[in-house]
Residue frames as qw, qx, qy, qz and C-alpha x, y, z in Angstrom:
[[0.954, 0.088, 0.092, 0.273, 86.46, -132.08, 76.73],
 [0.111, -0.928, 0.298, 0.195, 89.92, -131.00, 77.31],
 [0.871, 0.376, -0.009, 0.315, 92.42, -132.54, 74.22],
 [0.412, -0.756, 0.429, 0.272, 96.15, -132.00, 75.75],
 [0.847, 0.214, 0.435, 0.218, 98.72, -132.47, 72.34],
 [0.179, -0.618, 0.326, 0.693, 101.05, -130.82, 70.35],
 [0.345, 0.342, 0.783, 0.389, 99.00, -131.41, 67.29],
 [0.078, 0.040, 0.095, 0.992, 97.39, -128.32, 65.96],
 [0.489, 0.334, 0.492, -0.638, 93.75, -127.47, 66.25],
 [0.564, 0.429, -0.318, -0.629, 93.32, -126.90, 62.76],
 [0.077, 0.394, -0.916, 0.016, 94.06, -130.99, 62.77],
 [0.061, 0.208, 0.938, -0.272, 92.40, -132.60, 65.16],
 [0.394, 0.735, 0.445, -0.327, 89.11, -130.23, 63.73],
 [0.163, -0.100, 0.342, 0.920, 89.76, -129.57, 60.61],
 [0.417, 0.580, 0.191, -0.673, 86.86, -126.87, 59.42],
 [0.674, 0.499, -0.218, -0.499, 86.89, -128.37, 55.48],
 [0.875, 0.164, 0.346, -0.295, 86.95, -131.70, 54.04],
 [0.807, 0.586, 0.067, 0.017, 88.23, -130.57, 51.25],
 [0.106, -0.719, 0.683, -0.071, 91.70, -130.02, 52.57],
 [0.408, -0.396, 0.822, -0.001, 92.29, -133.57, 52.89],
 [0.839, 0.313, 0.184, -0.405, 90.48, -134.83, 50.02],
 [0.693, 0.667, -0.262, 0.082, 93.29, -135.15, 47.78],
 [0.030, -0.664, 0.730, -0.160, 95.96, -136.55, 50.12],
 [0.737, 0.395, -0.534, -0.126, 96.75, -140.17, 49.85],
 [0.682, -0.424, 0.594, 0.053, 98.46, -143.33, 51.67],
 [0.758, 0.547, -0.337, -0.116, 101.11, -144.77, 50.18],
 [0.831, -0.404, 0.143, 0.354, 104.63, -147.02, 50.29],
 [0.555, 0.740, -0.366, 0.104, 107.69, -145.83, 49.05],
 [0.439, 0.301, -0.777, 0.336, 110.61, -148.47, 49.90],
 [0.599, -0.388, -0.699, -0.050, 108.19, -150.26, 52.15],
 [0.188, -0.107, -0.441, 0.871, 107.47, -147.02, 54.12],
 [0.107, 0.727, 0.678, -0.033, 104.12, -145.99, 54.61],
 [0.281, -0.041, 0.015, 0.959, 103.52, -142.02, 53.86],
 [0.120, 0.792, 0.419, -0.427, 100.76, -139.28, 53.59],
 [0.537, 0.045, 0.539, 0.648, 101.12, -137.94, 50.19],
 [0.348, 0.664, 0.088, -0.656, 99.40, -134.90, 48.34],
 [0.647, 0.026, 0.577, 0.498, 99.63, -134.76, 44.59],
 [0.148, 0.856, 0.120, -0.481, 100.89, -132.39, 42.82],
 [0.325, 0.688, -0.544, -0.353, 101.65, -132.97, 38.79],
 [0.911, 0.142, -0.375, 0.101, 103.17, -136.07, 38.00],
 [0.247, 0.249, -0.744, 0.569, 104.82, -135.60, 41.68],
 [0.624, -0.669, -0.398, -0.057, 103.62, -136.18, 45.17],
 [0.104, -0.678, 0.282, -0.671, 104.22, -133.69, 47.97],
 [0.537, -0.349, -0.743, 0.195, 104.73, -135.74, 51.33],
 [0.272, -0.685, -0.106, -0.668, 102.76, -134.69, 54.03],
 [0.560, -0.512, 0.606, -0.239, 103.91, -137.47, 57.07],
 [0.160, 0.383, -0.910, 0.007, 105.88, -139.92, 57.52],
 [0.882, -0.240, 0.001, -0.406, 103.33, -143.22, 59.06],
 [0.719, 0.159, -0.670, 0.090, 106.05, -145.49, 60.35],
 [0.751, -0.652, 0.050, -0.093, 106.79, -146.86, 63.80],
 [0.727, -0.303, 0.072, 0.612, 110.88, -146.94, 62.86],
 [0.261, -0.907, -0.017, 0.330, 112.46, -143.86, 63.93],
 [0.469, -0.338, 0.512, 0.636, 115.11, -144.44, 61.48],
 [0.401, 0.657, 0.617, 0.167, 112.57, -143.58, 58.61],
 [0.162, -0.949, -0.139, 0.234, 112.51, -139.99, 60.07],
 [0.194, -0.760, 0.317, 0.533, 116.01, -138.97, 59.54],
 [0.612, 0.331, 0.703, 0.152, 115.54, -139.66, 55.57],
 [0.029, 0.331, -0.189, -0.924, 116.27, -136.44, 53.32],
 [0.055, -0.182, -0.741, -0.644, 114.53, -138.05, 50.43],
 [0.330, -0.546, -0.636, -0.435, 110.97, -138.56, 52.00],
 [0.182, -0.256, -0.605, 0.732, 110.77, -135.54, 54.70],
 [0.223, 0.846, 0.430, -0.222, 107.27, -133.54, 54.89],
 [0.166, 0.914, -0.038, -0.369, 107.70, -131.07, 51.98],
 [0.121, -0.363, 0.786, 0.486, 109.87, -132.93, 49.73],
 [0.651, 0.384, -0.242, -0.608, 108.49, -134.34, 46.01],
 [0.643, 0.020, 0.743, -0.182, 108.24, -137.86, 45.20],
 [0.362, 0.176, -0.609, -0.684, 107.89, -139.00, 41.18],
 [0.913, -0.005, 0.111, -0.393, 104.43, -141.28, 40.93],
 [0.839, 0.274, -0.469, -0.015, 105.96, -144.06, 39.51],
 [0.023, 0.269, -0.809, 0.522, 108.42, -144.23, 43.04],
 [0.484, -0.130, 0.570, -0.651, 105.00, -144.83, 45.09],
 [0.261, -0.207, -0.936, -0.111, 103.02, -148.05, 45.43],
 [0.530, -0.146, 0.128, -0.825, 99.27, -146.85, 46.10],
 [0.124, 0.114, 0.945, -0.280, 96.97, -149.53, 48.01]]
């Protein structure tokens, strides 16, 4: 099987579980996100929307904090 993508290996296989145990879906301002948590913050990890105008967002780019109380967990 030959997987053509500009996604990393370490991704599409990830070798431990436990990397992703602790990462989250959420909304913030009826955006979806990928979220880590770290403290009484969250660490975003991706963006999950389908408008491109989400993306160019300082507040909620990969590697920026989040207070809990902003996010709306499902």
């Amino acid at each position: 099987m030959i997987i053509h993508s500009i996604v990393p290996h370490e991704h599409i296989f990830p070798s431990n579980q436990e990397d992703f145990s602790n990462q989250t879906e959420c909304m913030w301002n009826d955006i979806p996100l990928l979220v880590e948590q770290v403290g009484h913050k969250c660490r975003v990890i991706r963006i999950m929307s389908s408008d491109p105008s989400d993306y160019l967002r300082s507040e909620i780019q990969p590697g920026s904090q989040i207070y809990i109380n902003e996010l709306h967990f499902s």
